[in-house]
N, C-alpha and C positions, 0 to 999 in steps of 0.2 A: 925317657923311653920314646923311640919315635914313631909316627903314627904307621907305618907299615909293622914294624916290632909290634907296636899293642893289638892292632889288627891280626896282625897271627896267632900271638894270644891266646885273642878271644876267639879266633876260629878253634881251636884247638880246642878251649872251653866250653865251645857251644857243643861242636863234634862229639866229645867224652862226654857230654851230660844228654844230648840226644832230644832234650823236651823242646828247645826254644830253637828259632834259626837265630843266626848270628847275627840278624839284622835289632832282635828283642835285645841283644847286649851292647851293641850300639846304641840304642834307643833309648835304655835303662842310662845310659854311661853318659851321654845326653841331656836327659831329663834330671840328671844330680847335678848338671852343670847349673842347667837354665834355672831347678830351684837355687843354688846356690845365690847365682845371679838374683833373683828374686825374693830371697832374704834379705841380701845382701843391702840392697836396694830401698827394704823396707815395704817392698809390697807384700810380702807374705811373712805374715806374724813366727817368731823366736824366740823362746822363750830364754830366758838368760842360763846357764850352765851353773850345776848348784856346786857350791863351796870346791866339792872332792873332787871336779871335775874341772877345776881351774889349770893354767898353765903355770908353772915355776913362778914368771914373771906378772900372775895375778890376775890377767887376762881370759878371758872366758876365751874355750877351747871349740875351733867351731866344728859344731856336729849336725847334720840333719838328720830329723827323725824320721821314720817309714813313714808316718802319718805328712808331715813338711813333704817326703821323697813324692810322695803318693798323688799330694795336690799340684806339685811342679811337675809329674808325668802327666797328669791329666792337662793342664795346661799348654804343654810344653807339642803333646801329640797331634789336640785339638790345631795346634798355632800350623804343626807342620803337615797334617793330613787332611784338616777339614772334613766334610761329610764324608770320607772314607776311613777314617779313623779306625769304625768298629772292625770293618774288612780288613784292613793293615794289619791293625793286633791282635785277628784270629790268624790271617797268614800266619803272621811272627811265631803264633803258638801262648799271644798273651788274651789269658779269658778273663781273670781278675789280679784284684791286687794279691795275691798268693802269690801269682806268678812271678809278679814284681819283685816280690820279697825273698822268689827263691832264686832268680837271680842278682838281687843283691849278696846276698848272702853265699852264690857261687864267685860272684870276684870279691867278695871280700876274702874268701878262704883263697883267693889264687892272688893278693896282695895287693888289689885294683881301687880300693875301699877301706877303712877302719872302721870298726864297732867299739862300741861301750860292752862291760860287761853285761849290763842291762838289755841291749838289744837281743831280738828273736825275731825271726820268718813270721811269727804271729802277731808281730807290731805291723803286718801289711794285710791281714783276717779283714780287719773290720774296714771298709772304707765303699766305697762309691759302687752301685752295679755299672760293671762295665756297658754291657747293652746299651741300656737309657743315657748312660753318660754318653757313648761316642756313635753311636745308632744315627743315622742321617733321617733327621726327620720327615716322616712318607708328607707326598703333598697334598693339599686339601683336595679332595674330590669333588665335583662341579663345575 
């Protein structure tokens, strides 16, 4: 797919679903790269794929979890926004990880992502408050 094709896409994606601007599905699409990247790597912990989850060829099948996605978006946003962070991902329309998770779970239904049958939008509930995590911290007074 090329990147003007995918980028249509996801405008199309963004536009039909209405919550997120299109900039949150770049960002989301992004952030699965960079953890990728950062699994990959071995910076950021993976747990091995059990038995049923193996490839034909015996090989563990690679999947990131919401929880993995969650800590490479936090990373990943921190690296490219800096003390603006928080502002960027209330523009985009992203207030926590929920958000994350619903659109993962919008490109996943539009073929952009796979899931496990195990995954849900509620593997992105529990994680980091957005605020304190990307909030620019106010400067000392005095």
């Amino acid at each position: 797919m090329t990147a003007g094709h995918e980028r249509r896409d996801l405008a199309e994606l963004a536009r039909s679903d209405g919550r997120y601007q299109l900039g949150a599905f770049h960002l989301v699409w992004e952030a699965l790269r960079k953890t990728t990247e950062l699994v990959k790597s071995g910076e950021l912990q993976h747990p091995q794929a059990p038995e049923g989850e193996r490839a034909e060829d015996g090989t563990d099948r690679f999947h990131i979890t919401g929880q993995e996605l969650l800590e490479g978006f936090r990373i990943y946003a921190l690296e490219q926004y800096g003390d603006l962070a928080y502002s960027v991902l209330n523009h985009l329309g992203l207030h926590s990880g929920a958000d994350v998770g619903q659109i993962v779970f919008l490109m996943v239904e539009a073929g952009y992502m796979g899931k496990r049958d195990s995954d849900s939008p509620s593997d992105f509930n529990e994680c980091y408050d957005f605020k304190t995590t990307f909030k620019a911290p106010r400067p000392a007074e005095g």
